[in-house]
Each structure stands twice: as structure tokens, then as C-alpha cells.
C-alpha positions in Angstrom: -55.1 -10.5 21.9 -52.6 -13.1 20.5 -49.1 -12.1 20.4 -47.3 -12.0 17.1 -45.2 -14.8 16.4 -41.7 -13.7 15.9 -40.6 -16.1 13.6 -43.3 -14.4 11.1 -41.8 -11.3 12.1 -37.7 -12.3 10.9 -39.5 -13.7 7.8 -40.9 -10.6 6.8 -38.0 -8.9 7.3 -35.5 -10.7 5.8 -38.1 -11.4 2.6 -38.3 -7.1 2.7 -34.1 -7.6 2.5 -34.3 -10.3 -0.2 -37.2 -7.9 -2.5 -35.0 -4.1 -1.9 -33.7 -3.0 -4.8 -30.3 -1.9 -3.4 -29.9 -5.0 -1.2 -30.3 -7.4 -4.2 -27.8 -5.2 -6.5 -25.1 -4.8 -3.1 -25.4 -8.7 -2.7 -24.8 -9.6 -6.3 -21.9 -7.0 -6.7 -20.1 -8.3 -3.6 -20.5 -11.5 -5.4 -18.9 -9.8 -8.6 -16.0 -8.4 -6.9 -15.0 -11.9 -5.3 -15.2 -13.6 -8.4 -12.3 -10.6 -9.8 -9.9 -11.4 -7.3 -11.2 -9.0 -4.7 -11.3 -10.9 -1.2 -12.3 -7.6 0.4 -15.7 -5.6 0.3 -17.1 -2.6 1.6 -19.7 0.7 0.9 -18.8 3.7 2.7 -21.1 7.4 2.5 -19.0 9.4 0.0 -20.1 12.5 2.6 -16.8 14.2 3.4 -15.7 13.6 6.7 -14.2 16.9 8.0 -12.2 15.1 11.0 -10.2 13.1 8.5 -9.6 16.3 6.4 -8.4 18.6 9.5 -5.7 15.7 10.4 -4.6 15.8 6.6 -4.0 19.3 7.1 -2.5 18.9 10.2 0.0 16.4 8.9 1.0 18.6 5.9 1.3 21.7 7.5 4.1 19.8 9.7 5.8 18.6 6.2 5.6 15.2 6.9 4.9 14.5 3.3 8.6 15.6 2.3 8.8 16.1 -1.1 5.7 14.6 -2.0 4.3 17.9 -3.7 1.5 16.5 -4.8 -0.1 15.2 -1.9 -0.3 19.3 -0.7 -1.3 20.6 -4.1 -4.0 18.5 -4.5 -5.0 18.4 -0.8 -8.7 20.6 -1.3 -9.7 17.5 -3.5 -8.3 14.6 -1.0 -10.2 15.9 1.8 -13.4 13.2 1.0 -15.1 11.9 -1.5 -17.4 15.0 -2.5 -14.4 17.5 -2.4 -12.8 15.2 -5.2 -16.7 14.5 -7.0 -19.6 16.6 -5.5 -21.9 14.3 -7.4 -20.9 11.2 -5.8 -23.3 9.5 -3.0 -21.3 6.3 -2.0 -17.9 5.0 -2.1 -17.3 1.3 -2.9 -13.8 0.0 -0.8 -12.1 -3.1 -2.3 -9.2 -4.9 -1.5 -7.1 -7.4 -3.0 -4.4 -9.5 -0.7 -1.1 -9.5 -1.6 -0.3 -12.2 1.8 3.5 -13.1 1.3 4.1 -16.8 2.0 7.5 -16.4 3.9 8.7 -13.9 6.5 9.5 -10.9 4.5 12.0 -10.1 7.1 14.0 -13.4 6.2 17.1 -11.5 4.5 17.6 -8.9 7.4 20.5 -11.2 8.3 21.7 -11.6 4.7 23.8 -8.4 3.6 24.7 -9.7 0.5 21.1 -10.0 -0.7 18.8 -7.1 -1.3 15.1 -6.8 0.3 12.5 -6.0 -1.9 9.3 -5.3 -0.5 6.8 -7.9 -0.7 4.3 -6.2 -2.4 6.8 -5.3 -5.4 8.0 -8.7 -6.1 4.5 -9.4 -8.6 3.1 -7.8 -11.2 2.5 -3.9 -10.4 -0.8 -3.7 -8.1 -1.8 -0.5 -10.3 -2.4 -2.6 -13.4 -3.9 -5.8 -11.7 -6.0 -3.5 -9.5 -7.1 -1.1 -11.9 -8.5 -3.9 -14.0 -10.3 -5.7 -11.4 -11.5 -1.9 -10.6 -12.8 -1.1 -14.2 -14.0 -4.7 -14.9 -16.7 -4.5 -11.6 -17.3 -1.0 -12.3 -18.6 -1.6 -15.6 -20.6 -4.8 -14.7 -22.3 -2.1 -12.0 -22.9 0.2 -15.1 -24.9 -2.9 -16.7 -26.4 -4.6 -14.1 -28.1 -1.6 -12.0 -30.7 -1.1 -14.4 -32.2 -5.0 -14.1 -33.0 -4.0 -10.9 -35.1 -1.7 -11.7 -32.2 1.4 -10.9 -31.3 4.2 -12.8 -28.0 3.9 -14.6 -25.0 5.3 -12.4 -22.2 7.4 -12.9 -19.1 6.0 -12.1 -15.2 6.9 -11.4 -12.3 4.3 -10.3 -9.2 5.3 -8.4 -6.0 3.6 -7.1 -3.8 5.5 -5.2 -2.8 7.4 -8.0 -5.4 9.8 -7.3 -6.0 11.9 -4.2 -8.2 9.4 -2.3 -8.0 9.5 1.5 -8.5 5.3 1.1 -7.7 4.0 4.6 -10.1 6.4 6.2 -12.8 5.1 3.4 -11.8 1.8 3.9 -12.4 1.6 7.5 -15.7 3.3 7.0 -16.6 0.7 4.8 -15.5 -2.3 7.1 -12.6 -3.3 5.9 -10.6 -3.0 8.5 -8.9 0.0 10.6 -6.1 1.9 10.3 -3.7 0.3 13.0 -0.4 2.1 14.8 1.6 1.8 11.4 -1.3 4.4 9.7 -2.2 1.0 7.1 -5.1 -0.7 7.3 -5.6 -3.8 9.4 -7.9 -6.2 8.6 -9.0 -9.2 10.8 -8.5 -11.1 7.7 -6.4 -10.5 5.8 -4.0 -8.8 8.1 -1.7 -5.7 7.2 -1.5 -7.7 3.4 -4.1 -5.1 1.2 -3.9 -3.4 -1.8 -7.0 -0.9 -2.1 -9.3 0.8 -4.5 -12.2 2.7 -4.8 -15.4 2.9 -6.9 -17.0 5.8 -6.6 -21.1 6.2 -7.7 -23.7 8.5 -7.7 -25.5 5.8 -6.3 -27.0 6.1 -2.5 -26.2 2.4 -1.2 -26.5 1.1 2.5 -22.9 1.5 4.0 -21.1 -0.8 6.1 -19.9 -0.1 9.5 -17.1 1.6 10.7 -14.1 -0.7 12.4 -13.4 0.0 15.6 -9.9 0.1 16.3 -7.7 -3.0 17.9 -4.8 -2.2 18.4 -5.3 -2.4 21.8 -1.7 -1.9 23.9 0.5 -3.3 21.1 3.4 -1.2 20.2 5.3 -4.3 18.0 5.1 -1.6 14.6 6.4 1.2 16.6 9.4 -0.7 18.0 9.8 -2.2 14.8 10.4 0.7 13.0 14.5 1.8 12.2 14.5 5.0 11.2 11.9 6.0 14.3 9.5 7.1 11.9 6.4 7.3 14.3 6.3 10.1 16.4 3.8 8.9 17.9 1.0 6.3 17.5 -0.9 6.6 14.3 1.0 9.2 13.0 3.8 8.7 10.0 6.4 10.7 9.4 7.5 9.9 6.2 10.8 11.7 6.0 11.8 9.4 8.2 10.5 6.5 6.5 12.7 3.9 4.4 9.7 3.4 2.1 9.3 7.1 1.4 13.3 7.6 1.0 13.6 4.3 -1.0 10.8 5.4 -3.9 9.3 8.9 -3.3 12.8 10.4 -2.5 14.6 11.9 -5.5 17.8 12.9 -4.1 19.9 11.8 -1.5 19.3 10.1 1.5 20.8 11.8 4.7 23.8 10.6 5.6 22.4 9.7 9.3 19.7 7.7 8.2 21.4 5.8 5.2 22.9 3.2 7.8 19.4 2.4 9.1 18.6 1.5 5.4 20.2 -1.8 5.7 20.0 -4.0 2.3 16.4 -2.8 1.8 16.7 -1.2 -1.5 12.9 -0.8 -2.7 10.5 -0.2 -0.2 10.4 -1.9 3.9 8.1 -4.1 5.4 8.8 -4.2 9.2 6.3 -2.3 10.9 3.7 -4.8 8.7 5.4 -7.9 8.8 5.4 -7.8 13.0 1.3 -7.1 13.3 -0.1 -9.8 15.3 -3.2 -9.9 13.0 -1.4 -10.9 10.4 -1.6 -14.7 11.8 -5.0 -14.8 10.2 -3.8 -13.8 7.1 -4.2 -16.6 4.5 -1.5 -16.8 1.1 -4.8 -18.6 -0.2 -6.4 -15.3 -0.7 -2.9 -13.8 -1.9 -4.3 -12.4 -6.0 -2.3 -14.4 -8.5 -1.0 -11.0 -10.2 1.3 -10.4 -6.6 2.8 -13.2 -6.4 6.5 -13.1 -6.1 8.6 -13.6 -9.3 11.8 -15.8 -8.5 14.2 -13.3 -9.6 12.9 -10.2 -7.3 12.7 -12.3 -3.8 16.6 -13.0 -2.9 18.4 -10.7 -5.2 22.2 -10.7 -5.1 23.6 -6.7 -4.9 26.2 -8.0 -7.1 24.1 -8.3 -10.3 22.1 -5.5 -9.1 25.1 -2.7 -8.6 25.8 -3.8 -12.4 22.5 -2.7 -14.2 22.6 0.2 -16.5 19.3 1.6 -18.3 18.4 -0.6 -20.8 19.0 -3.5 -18.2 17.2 -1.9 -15.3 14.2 -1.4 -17.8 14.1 -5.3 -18.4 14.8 -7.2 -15.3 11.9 -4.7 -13.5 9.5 -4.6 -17.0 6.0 -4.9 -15.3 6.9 -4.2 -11.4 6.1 -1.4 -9.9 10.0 -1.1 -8.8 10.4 0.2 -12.4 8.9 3.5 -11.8 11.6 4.7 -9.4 14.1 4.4 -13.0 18.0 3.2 -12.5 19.4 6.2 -11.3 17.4 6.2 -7.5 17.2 1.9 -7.5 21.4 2.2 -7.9 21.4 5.1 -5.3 19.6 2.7 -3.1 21.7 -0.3 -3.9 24.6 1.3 -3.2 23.3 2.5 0.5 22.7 -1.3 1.0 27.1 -2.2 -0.2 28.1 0.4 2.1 26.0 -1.4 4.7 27.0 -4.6 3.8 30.7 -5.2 4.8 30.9 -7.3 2.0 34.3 -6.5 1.0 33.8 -8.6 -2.5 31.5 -5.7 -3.6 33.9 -2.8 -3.9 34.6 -3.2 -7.4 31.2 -2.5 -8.8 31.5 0.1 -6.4 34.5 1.5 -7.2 32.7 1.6 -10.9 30.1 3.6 -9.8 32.1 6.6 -8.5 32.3 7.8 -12.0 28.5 7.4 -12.6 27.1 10.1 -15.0 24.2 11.2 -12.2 25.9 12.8 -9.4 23.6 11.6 -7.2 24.7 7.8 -8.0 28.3 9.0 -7.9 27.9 10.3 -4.3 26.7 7.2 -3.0 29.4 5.3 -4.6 31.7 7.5 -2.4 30.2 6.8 0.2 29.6 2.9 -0.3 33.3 2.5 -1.6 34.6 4.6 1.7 32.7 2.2 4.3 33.5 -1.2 2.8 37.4 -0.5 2.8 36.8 0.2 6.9 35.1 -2.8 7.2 31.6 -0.4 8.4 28.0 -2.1 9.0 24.6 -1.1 9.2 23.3 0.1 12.5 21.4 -3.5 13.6 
């Protein structure tokens, strides 16, 4: 008996791939998803995975959210996919890069300027990414039925929504969550924004990264504020992005020196990943890239905004939704870290600021420029 020829074999196969339904439809929405701006693709099972839910409720039980609220009152629905949408079968993972193209850690030695991280100095990722979201998800809507597919159901989320999307991301393929608790992509680096379509559609998944981090430690040693008690594992009320946006009050006074001149956000513990040398700016989505204004800011002109000008120089940034009060707070953390005894008359201004919290920091600002204090390096 003659042995089958192999190559016949593969050729079967792959013409089975080619004529499948959901193959066809996955192959031309990855196609879709490219040409909206997404460089990154990925279908994960929309089955709630309990491990990831345990550690949630592992993490907020410690209160390492702070005062984010609403990541514990909404934590029955972030626990997966189906705990948010029962009906839902598969989860499609996107990404778009937002790969800066100079060190964002440039201004560290600049006290006079103010860092703004990288991926606030574009157009706010919720808008661009939302778009991009609702623009593929209705092309699915469309297109599943000329392949001979019932029409789906569909629901879009950024991270305004209680998504668990790093865990869905790496289940997907996109990459893994790395030391730092983001996702790391061989890629594209630590540089991702991410979003999710949700479906009632049952389409072949992906494959789970496998973490590679390997023995690296350069985002843990990175951090200021020691905000990693461990390895893969943030605590945020440590962390100078958390106390820079989410924060509503005021910063303790131990930590405000470790703040440096960061005033929205803090890219450290991404900008040192070694994966990040594969990162191209060429994939970098046109929406994020930086505005001229927003990447060397001086905390002169800054420490002078009041509402109306707060609301104008920030008018389609994401750095608008922390309002002039807290972005003030923070700039005046930054003057008091400065040494830059030129800024102590728009901090002297401030001391009589109408929001007490603003006013505070102006004390404390005004109080270490006159004796000459700096940050902790």
C-alpha cells in the first residue's frame, strides 16, 4: 500500500483553513483592524478565568486600589468577560502603539520643565481608541453574515469599563503582563493602548504568552516611590501615576519629594523594559503623537493657569480630566522639588488659592524653595 504523500496532506489542510467560515471572517477582520490604526490583534475565550478573579480580589482586599472606589464596586462584573456579559463567547484584544520617539525620561535632569507622560502628550487614547473600536465592530456586524454567519451581538470597552484587559490581552497573544503589571509585547514593547470587542461569536482564540521576563528586575529598580512589593504586583498608593491622576487629595508629604517634576502621570518602570528596543515609532497611531506644547513644558507658565486657561491649553488630552485644581496641586509638588528659586512668586500666589488643597501645596512648595530643598534623586 502506497503511502500518502504529505504535501497532499498540508494542501488539504490548509485549503479546509482557507474554505472555514470563521477562519475567512478572523483573517479579514485582522485585516480590518490594521487598516484602523490597530498594529495589534488577538481573540481570547470570553470564559471567565477564576485565577485572574481570585488575584483581583486578593489585591483589593489589601487596598491597593486607594481610592479608586470603583474598581471594588464594580469588581463582581471585572472578574471576566461573562461576569460583565453572560452572553458573550469571545473577546477580541486590540492595541494601538503609542511608541514615543525620544527617551521619555529625557527631563529627569531638568527641574524647571515638567514631565508629562508620554502617552498624554496626543490626542486622548479614549476618543481615538474608541473609534477605531466602534468603526471595526460595526464592519463585524456587516460583514459576518457574507460568510454565511449569523449576525453577532456586539459591545466595545476601553478602560472605562471594568475589563480585566491585560489578562485578556495576554490570552489573546498580545503580549504578557511583565514585572511592571502592563502588558509587554515583543513588538511593540511596553507602548500599548488596549481595547476590547466583545461578541457572542465563538471564534478560534489565540495563544496565551508565556511570560519573559526572565531575571530582569530594571522596572522594579526603576520605580521611586517603591511601588512593587513584589514582582507583578502594583501597589498603587504608592504609585506616582495613581497619585498624579486618580488621587483627589493630597499627596503624603513623604512621598511628594519622590514626585520630582512629573506632574501628570510617570513612565519609568516602562521606559527602562528591554523589549522596548523592538518597539517601532513607525507603528506609533497618528492620534498619540506628541503635541509641541505638552513635551518640554516650563512650570512657569504652568503654575499660572487658572480654569478657563487650564480648559484650553489641555482641550482634547486626556490630562484635562484631572481639572486645574489637582494638575496645580501637582505642579506645585514639582517647584518645591525644583530648587528653582525664580519660581517662588507664582508660588507665593498660590498660597491664597480658593481650593485648600492647592493652597497647602503652595505652603509647602513656597517653604522648600526659600531653603534651597530638592527632590530625593
Amino acid at each position: 500500500m502506497q503511502a500518502p504523500d504529505p504535501r497532499a496532506t498540508s494542501t488539504a489542510a490548509s485549503a479546509s483553513t482557507v474554505d472555514d467560515p470563521l477562519n475567512e471572517l478572523v483573517a479579514a477582520l485582522k485585516a480590518k483592524a490594521a487598516e484602523l490604526g490597530f498594529c495589534a490583534f488577538g481573540i481570547a475565550s470570553a470564559q471567565d478565568d477564576e485565577a485572574n478573579g481570585d488575584r483581583l480580589s486578593s489585591w483589593l482586599a489589601e487596598g491597593m486600589h486607594g481610592t479608586m472606589d470603583w474598581m471594588a464596586e464594580r469588581a463582581h462584573q471585572r472578574r471576566g468577560p461573562q461576569a460583565l456579559w453572560p452572553e458573550a463567547k469571545s473577546v477580541i484584544a486590540l492595541g494601538m502603539s503609542y511608541a514615543p520617539a525620544t527617551d521619555p525620561l529625557r527631563l529627569a535632569e531638568h527641574p524647571d520643565l515638567a514631565r508629562i507622560s508620554a502617552y498624554a502628550q496626543g490626542a486622548d487614547y479614549h476618543d481615538a481608541l474608541k473609534k477605531g473600536l466602534k468603526a471595526l465592530a460595526r464592519w463585524l456586524i456587516a460583514e459576518t453574515p457574507r460568510h454565511g454567519l449569523a449576525e453577532p451581538e456586539v459591545k466595545v470597552f476601553t478602560d472605562t469599563a471594568p475589563v480585566m484587559e491585560k489578562p485578556l490581552a495576554q490570552a489573546a497573544g498580545l503580549g504578557w503582563q511583565g514585572k511592571h503589571t502592563n502588558l509587554v509585547s515583543r513588538e511593540h514593547g511596553s507602548w500599548l493602548f488596549l481595547g476590547e470587542i466583545y461578541t457572542t461569536l465563538d471564534l478560534p482564540t489565540g495563544r496565551d504568552v508565556s511570560d519573559r521576563c526572565g531575571s530582569c528586575n530594571a522596572c522594579q529598580d526603576a520605580c521611586p516611590t517603591g511601588a512593587f512589593p513584589q514582582p507583578y504586583r502594583l501597589d498603587a498608593r504608592r504609585c506616582i501615576s495613581y497619585l498624579t491622576i486618580e488621587h483627589k487629595g493630597a499627596v503624603p508629604s513623604e512621598l511628594r519629594p519622590m514626585l520630582g517634576n512629573r506632574i501628570y502621570g510617570c513612565d519609568d518602570c516602562l521606559a527602562v523594559c528591554p523589549w522596548n528596543k523592538f518597539a517601532q515609532t513607525a507603528n506609533t497611531h497618528r492620534a498619540y503623537l506628541p503635541r509641541a506644547e505638552l513635551t518640554t513644558p516650563e512650570l512657569r507658565d504652568l503654575l499660572t493657569l487658572d480654569d478657563a486657561g487650564f480648559r484650553k491649553l489641555f482641550s482634547g488630552s486626556p490630562v484635562k480630566r484631572i481639572g486645574r485644581d489637582r494638575f496645580v496641586r501637582n505642579c506645585l509638588y514639582a517647584a518645591g522639588n525644583s530648587a528653582c528659586a525664580d519660581l517662588l512668586e507664582q508660588v507665593e500666589a498660590l498660597r491664597g488659592d480658593l481650593n485648600p488643597v492647592v493652597a497647602e501645596a503652595a505652603e509647602w512648595a513656597a517653604s522648600r524653595l526659600r531653603s534651597g530643598i530638592t527632590a530625593v534623586p
